[in-house]
N, C-alpha and C positions, 0 to 999 in steps of 0.2 A: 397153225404152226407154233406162234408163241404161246397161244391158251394153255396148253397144255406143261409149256417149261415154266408158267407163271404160276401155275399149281401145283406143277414140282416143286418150285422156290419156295413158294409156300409151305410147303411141308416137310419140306426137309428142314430149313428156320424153323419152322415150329417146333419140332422133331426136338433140335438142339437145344435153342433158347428155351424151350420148355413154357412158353408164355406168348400164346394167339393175340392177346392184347396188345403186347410190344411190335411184336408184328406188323397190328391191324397199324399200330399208330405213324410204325415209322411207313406203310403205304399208304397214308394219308399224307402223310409231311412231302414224301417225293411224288404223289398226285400233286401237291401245292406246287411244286416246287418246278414241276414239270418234265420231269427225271423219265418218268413213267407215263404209258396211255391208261384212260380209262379202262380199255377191254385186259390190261395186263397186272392193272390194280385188283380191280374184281376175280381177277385168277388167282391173285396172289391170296387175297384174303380167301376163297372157298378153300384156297389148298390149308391155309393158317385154318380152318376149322376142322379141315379133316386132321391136318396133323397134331392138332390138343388130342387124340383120343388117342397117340403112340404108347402114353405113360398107361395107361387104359389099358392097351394091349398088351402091354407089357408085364403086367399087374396079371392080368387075366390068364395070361398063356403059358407065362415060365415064373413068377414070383408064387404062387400057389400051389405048383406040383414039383417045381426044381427048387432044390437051395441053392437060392442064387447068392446066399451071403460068401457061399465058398467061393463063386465068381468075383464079389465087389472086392475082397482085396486084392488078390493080385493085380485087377486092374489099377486100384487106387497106388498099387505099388511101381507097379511101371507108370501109372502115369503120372507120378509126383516125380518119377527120373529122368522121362520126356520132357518133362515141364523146364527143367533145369538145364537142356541142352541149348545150342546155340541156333541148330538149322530152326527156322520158322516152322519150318514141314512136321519135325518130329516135335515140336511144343505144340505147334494144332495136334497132333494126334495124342499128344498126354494130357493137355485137356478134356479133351473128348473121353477119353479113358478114366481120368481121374470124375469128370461130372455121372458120368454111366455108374461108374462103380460107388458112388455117394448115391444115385438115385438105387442100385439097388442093395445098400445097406440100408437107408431107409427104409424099403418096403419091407426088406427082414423084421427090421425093430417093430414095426407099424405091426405087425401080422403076428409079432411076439406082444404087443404093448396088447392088443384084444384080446388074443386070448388069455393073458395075464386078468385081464380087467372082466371076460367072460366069468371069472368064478365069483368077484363082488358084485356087479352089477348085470342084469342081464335086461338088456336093448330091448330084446323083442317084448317083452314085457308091457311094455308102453305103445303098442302097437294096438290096431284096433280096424272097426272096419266101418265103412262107409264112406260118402262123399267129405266128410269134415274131416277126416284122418286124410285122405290125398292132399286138400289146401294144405293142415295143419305141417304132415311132411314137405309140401312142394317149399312150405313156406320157409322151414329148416333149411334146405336143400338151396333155397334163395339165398336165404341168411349168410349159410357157411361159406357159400363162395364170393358175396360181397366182400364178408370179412376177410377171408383166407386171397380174396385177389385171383383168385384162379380154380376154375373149373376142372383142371387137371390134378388137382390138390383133392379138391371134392370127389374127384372120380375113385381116384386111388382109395379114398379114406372108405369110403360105399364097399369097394370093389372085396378089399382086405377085411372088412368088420360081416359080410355075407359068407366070407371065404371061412370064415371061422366059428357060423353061426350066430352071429349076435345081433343080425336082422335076419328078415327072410326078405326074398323077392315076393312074395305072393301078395296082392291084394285083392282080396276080395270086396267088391262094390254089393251091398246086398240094399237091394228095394224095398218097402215093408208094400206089401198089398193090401190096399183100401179094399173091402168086403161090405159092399152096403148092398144087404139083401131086404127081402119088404119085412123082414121079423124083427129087421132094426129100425124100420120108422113107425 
């Protein structure tokens, strides 16, 4: 009965705050704290993992075939007017409006800033195949999100840079085959 609303919380916080981490830490703090049971921490955190992958989806499903930039302003505009009123009700909801409509001007610019950057440099390029090219990217792929603090940042950047051709998804893993027949000894 609770697993389930501890994985909604989960996710839906994540959803907003935009940051699984902040999450993971503050159900650590109130596990310490004793706020929470175990079995509803552990909910809350699976839901904090499913919900990093919203901006993901988000990216995926309507930032790459809809122009969402037409959406981020009006919301940034009403929600910079909610922001300013007095009920609490309608300042949560011009928050909410104005952070939506920032995250998808961002992906606008992101998905402008590649394919801008597609005609000087091209990504795929540097691409290659075997077992040394998956560490070399996973290692990247490590790298960026320590730096950037967020996996949902990584996601997005991957998502928009494929959307526009400047990586491919393909990897090809290629074996070289040992051939020791009796003409070679």
């Amino acid at each position: 009965d609770k697993l389930y609303k501890s994985i909604g919380f989960g996710m839906i916080a994540t959803t907003i705050m935009q940051s699984s981490s902040l999450v993971s830490v503050l159900t650590i703090s109130f596990l310490g704290a004793g706020l929470i049971g175990l079995a509803q921490g552990i909910g809350i955190v699976f839901g904090a993992n499913i919900g990093t992958t919203t901006g993901a989806w988000l990216v995926a499903g309507f930032g790459l075939k809809v122009d969402i930039a037409a959406y981020a302003m009006p919301m940034l505009v009403f929600g910079i007017i909610l922001i300013f009123q007095k009920a609490k009700g309608l300042k949560g909801i011009g928050y909410i409006l104005s952070g939506l409509g920032f995250l998808f001007l961002g992906i606008h610019y992101m998905k402008d800033g590649f394919e801008a950057f597609k005609s000087t440099i091209d990504l795929a390029s540097f691409g290659g195949t075997g077992i040394k090219y998956l560490f070399i990217f996973t290692g990247i792929g490590i790298f960026a999100t320590v730096v950037m603090q967020s996996s949902h940042a990584t996601l997005v950047l991957i998502i928009t840079a494929l959307a526009v051709g400047q990586i491919s998804y393909e990897f090809k893993y290629r074996r070289e085959k040992i051939s020791s027949s009796a003409s070679d000894i």
